[in-house]
Residue frames as a rotation matrix with the C-alpha (Angstrom) as fourth column:
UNK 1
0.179 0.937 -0.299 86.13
-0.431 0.348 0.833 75.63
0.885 -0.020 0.466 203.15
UNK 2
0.292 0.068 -0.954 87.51
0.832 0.474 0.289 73.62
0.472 -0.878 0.082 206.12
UNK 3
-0.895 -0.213 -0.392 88.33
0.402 -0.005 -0.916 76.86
0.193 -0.977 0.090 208.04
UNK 4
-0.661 0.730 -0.173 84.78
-0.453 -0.205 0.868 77.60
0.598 0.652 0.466 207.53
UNK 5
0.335 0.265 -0.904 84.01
0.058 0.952 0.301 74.22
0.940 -0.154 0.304 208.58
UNK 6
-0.514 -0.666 -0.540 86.23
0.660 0.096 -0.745 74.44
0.548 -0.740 0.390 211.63
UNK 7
-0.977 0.065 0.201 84.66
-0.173 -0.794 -0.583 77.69
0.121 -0.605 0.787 212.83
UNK 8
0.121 0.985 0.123 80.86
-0.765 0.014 0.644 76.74
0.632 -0.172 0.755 212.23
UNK 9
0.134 -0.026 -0.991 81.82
0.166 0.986 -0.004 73.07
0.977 -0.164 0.137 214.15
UNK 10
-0.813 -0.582 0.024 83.14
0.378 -0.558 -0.738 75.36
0.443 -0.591 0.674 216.93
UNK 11
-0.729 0.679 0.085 80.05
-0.588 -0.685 0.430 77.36
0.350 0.263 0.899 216.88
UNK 12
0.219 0.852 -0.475 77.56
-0.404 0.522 0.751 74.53
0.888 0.027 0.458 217.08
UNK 13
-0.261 -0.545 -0.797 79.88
0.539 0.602 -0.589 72.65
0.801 -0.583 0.136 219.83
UNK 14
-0.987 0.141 0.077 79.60
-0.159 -0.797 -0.583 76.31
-0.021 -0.588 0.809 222.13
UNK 15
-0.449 0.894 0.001 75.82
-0.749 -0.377 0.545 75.94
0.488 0.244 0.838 221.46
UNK 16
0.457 0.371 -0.808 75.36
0.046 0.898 0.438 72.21
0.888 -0.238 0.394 222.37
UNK 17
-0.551 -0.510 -0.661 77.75
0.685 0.176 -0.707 72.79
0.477 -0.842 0.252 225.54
UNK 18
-0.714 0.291 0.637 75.80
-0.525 -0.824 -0.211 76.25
0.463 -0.485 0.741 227.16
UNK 19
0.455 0.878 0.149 72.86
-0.672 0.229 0.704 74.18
0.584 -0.421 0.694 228.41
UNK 20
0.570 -0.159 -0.806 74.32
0.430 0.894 0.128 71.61
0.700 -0.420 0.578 229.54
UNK 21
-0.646 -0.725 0.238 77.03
0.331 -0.547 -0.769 73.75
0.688 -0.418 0.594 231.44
UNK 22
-0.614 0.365 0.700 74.26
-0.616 -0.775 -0.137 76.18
0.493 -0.516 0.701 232.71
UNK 23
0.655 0.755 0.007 72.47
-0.434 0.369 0.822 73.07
0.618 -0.541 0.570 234.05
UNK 24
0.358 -0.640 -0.679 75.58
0.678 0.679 -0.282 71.44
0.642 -0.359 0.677 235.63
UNK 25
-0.835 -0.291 0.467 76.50
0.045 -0.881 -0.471 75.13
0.549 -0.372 0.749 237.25
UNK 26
0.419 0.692 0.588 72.44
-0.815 0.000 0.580 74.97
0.401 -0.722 0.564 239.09
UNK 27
-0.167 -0.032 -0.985 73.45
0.390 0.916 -0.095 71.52
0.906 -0.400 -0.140 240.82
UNK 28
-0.802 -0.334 -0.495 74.49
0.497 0.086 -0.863 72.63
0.331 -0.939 0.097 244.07
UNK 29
-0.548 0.803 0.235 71.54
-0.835 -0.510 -0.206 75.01
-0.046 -0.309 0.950 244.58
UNK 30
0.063 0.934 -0.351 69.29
-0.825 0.246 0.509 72.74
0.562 0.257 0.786 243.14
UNK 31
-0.401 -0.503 -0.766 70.71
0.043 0.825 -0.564 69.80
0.915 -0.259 -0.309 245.14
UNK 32
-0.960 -0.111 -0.256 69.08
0.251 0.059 -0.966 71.49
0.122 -0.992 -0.029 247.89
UNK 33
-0.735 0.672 -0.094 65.88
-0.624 -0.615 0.482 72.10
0.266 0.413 0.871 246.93
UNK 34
0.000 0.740 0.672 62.58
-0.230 0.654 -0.720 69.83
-0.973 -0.155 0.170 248.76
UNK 35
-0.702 0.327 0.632 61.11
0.533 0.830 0.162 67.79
-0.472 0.451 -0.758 246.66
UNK 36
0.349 0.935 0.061 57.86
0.733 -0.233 -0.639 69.96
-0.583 0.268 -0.767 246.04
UNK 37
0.534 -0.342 -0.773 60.02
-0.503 -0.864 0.035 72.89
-0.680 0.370 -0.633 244.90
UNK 38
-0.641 -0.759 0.113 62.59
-0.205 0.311 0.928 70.58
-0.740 0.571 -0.355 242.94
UNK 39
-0.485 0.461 0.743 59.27
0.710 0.704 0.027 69.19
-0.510 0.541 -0.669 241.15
UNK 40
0.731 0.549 -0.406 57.38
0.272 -0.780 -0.564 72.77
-0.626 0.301 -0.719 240.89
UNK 41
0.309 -0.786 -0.535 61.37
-0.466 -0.615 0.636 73.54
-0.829 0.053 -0.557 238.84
UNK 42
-0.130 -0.033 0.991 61.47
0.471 0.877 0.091 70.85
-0.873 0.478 -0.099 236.59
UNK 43
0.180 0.617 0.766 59.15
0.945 0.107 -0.308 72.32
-0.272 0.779 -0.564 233.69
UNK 44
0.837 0.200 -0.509 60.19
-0.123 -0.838 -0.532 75.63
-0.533 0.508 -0.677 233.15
UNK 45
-0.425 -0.801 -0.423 63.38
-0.470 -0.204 0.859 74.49
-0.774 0.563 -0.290 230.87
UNK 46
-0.200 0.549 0.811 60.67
0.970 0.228 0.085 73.19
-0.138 0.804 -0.578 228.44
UNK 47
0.876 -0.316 0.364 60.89
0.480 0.486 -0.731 74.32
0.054 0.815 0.577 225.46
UNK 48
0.618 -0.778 -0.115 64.09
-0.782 -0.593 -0.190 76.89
0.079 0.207 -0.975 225.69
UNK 49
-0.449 -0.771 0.453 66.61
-0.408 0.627 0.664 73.88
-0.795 0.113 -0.595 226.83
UNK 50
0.527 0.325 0.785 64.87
0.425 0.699 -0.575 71.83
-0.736 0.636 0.230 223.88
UNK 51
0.968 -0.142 0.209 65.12
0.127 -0.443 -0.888 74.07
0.219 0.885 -0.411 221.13
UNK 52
0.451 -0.890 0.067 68.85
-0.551 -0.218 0.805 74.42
-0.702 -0.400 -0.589 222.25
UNK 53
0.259 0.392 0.883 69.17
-0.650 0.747 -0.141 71.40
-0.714 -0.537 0.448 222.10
UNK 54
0.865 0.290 0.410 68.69
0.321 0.309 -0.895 70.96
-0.387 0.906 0.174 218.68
UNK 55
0.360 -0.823 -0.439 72.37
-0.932 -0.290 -0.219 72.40
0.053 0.488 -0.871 217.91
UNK 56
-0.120 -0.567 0.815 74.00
-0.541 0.726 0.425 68.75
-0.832 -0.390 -0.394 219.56
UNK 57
0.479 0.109 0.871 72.87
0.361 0.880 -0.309 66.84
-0.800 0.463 0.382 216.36
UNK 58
0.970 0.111 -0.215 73.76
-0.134 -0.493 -0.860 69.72
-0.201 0.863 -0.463 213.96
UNK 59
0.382 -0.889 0.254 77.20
-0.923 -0.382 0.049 69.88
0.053 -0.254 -0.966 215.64
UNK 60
0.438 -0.156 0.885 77.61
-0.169 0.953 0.252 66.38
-0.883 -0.260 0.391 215.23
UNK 61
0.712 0.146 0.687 76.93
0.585 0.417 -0.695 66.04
-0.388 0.897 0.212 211.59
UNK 62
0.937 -0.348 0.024 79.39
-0.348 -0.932 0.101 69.32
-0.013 -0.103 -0.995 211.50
UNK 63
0.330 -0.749 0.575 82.08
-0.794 0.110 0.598 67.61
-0.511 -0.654 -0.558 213.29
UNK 64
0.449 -0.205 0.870 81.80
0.306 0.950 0.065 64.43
-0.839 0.237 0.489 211.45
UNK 65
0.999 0.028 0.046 82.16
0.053 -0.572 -0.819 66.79
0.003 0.820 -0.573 208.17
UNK 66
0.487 -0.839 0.241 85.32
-0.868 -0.434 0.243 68.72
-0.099 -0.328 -0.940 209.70
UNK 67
0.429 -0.591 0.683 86.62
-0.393 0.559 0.730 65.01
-0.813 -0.582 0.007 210.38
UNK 68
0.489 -0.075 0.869 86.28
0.722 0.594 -0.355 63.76
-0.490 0.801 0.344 206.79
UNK 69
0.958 -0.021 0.285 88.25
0.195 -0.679 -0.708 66.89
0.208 0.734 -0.647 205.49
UNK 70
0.589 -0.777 0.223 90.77
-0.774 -0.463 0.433 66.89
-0.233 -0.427 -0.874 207.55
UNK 71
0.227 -0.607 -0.761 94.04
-0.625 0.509 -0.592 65.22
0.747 0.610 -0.264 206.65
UNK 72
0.907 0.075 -0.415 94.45
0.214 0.765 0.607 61.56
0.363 -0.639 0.678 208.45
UNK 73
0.425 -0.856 -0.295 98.12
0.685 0.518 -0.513 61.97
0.592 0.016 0.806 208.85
UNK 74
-0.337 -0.069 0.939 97.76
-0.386 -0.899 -0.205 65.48
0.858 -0.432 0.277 211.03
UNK 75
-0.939 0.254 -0.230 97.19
0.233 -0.018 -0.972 66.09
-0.251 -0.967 -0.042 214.90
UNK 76
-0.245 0.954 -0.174 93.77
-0.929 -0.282 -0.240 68.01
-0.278 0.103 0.955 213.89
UNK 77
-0.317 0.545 -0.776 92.55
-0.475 0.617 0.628 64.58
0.821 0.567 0.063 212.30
UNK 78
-0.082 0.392 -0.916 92.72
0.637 0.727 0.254 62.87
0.766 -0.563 -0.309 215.86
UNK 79
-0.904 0.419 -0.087 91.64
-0.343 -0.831 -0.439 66.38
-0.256 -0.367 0.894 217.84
UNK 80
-0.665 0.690 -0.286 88.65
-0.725 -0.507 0.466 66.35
0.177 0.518 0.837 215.80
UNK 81
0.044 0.626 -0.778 87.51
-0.009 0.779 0.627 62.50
0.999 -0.020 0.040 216.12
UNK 82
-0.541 0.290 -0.789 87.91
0.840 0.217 -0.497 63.12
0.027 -0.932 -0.361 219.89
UNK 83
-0.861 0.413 -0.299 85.79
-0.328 -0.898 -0.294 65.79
-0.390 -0.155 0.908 219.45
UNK 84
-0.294 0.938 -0.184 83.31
-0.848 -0.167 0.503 63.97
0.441 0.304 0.845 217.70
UNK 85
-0.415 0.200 -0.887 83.43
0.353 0.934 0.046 61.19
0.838 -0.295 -0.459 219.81
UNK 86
-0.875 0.188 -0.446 82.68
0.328 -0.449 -0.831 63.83
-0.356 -0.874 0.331 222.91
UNK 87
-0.676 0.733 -0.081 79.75
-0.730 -0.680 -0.065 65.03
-0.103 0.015 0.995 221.13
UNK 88
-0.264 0.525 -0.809 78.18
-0.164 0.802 0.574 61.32
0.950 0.284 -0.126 219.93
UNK 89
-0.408 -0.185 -0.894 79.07
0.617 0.666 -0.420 60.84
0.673 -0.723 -0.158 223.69
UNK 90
-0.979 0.164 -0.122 77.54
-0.060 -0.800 -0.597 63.92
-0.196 -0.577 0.793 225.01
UNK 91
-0.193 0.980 -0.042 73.92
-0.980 -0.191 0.054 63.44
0.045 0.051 0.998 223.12
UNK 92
-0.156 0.394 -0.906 74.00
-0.158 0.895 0.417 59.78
0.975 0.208 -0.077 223.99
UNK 93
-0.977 0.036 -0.209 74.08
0.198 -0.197 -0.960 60.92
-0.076 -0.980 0.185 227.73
UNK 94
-0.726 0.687 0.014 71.19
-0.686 -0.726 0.051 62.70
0.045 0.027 0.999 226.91
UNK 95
-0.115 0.831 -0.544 69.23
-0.667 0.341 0.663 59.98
0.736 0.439 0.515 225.33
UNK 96
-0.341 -0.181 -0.922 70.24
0.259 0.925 -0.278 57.36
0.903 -0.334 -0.268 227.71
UNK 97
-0.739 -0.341 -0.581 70.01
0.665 -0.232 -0.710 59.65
0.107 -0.911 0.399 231.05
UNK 98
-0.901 0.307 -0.306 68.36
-0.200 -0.921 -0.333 62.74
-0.384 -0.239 0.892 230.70
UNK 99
-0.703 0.653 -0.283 65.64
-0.655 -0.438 0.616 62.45
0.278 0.618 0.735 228.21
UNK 100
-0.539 -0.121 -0.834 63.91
0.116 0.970 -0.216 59.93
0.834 -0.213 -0.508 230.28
UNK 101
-0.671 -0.121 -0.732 63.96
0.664 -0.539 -0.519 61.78
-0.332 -0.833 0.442 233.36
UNK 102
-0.946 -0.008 -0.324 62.66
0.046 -0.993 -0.110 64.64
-0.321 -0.119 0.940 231.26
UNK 103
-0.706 0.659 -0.258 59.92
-0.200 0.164 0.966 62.93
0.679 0.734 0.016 229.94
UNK 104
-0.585 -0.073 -0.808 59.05
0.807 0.045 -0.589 62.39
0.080 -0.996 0.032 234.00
UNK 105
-0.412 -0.093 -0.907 59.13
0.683 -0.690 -0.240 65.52
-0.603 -0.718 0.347 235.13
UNK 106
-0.758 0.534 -0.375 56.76
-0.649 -0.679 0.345 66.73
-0.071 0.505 0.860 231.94
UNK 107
-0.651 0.721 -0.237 54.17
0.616 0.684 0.390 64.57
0.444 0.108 -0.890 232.71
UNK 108
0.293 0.803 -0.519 50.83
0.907 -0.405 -0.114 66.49
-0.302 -0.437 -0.847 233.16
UNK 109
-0.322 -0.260 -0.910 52.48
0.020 -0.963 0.268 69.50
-0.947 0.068 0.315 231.62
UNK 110
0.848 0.500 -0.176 50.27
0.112 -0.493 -0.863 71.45
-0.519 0.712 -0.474 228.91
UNK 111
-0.361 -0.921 0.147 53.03
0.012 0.153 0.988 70.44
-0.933 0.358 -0.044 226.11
UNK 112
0.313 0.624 -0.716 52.45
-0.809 -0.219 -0.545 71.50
-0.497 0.750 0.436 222.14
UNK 113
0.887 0.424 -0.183 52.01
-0.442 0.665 -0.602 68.74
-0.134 0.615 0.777 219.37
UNK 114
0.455 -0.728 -0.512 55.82
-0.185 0.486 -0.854 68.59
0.871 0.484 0.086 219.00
UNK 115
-0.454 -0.697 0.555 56.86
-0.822 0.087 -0.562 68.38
0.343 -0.712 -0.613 222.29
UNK 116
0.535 0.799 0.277 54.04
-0.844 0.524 0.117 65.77
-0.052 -0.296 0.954 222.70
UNK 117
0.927 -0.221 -0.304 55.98
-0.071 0.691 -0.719 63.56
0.369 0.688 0.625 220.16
UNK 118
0.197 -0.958 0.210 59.34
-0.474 -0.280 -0.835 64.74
0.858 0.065 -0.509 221.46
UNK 119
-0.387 -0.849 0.360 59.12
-0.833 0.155 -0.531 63.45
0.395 -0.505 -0.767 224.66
UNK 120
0.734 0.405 0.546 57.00
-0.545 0.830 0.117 60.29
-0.406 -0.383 0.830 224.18
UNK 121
0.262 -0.727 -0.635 60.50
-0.199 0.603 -0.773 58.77
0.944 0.329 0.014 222.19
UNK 122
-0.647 -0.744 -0.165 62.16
-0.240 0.404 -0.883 56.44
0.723 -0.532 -0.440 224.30
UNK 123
-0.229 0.428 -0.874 61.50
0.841 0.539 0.043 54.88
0.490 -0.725 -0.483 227.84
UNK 124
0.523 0.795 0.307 59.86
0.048 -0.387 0.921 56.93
0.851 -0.467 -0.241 230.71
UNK 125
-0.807 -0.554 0.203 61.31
-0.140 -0.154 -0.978 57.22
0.573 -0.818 0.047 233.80
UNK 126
0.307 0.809 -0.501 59.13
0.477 0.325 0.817 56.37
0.823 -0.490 -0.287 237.26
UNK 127
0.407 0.209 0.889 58.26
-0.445 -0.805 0.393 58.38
0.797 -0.556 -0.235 240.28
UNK 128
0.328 -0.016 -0.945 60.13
0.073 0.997 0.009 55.33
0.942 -0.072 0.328 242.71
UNK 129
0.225 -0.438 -0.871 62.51
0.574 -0.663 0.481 57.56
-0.788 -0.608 0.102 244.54
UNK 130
0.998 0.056 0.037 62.39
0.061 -0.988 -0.140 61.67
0.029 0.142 -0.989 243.49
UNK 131
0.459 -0.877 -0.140 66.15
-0.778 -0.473 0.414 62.20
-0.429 -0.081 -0.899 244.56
UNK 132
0.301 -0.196 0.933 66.92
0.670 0.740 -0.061 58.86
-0.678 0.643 0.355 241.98
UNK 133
0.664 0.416 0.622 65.66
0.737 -0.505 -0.450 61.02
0.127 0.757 -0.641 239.31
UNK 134
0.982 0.189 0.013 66.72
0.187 -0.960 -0.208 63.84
-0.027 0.207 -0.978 240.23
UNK 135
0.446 -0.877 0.177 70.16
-0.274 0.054 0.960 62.61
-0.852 -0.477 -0.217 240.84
UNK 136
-0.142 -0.120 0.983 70.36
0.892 0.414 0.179 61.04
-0.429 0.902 0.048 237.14
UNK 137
0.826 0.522 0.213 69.32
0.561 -0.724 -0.402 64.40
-0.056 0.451 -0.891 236.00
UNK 138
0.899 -0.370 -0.235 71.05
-0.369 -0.928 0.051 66.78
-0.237 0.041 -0.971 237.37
UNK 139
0.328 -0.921 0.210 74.52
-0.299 0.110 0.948 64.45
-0.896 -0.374 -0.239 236.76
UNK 140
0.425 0.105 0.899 73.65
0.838 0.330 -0.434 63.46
-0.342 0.938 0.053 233.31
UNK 141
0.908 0.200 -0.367 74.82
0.341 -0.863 0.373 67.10
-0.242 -0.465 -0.852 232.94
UNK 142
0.539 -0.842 -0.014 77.69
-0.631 -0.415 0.655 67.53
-0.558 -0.344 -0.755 234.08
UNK 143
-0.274 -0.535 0.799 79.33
0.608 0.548 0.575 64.44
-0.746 0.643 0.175 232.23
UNK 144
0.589 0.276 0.759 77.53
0.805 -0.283 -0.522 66.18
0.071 0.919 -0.389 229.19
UNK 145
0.982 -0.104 -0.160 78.67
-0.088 -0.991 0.106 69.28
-0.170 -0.090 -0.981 230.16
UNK 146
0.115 -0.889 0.443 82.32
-0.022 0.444 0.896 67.55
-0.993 -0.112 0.032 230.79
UNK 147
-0.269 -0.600 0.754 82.30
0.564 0.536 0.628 65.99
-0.780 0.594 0.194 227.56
UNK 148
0.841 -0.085 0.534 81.19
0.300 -0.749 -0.591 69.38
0.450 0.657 -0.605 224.95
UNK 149
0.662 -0.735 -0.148 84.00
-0.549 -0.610 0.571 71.17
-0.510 -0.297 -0.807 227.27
UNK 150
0.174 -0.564 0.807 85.98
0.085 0.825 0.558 68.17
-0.981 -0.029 0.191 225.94
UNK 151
0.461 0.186 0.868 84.74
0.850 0.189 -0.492 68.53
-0.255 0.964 -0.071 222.41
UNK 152
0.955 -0.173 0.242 85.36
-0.159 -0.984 -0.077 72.54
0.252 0.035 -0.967 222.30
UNK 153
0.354 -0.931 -0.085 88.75
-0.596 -0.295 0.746 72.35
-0.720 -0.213 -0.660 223.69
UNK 154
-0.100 -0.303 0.948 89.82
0.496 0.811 0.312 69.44
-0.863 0.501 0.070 221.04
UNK 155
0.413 0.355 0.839 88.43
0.903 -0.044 -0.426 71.18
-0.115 0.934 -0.338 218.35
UNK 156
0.985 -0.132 -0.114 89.88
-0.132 -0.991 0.002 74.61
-0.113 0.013 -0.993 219.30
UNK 157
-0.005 -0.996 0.084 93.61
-0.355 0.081 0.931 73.07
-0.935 -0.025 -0.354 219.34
UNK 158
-0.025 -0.270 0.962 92.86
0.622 0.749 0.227 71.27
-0.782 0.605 0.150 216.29
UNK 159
0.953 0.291 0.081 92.69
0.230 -0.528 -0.817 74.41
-0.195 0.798 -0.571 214.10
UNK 160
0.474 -0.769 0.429 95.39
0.877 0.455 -0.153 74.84
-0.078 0.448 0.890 212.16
């Protein structure tokens, strides 16, 4: 059962890290993008990055599993909690940073019943300064992106 466990925790980690990655890999392009074009770019990762998305909590609850199986007195026991500390710490980026922002930059966008709900949670971002935003965005990312790469490597030594 835990190498099971190990390989689906893997699995979910690789899932919760591709978006992020593949948004932290557009920066530099997108870094250059006007304003009108950076804003007209925004909305098309609604809903595909969402529904990603939805691995980062699975792969938590995963990881935490893996953590509670694994023997305390082993390297894999403290692999694994830095692995689930990189993921707690990867979808609190999100909430804190990103999902904000993203709730922004889908305002006025023709959004269905759950995304309605999905991205009225939490605070809002404002329009104050565009390259604010867009700077919190696009770096919220990369740390995310950083810290699944974190989680995946941790978890990939910790197999036994």
């Amino acid at each position: 059962m835990l190498d099971a466990l190990q390989a689906l925790s893997m699995m979910l980690v690789v899932l919760a890290l591709v978006p992020a990655l593949a948004h932290a890999l557009e920066l530099p392009g997108k870094m250059r993008l006007a304003k009108n074009v950076y804003f007209a770019v925004q909305p098309i990762y609604y809903p595909g990055f969402t529904i990603a998305g939805m691995s980062e909590p699975i792969a938590i609850v995963a990881t935490g599993g893996l953590l509670v199986l694994t023997p305390r007195a082993s390297t894999a026991f403290w692999l694994t909690l830095g692995a689930l500390l990189g993921m707690i710490g990867m979808h609190a980026i999100y909430w804190l940073f990103t999902h904000p922002v993203n709730s922004f930059w889908l305002r006025g966008e023709k959004l269905g019943s759950a995304g309605t709900g999905f991205f009225s949670l939490g605070p809002s971002s404002d329009a104050a300064d565009w390259r604010r935003l867009r700077d919190r965005w696009e770096y919220s990312h990369v740390a995310r992106a950083a810290l699944g790469f974190v989680s995946l490597v941790a978890l990939v030594i910790g197999k036994d």
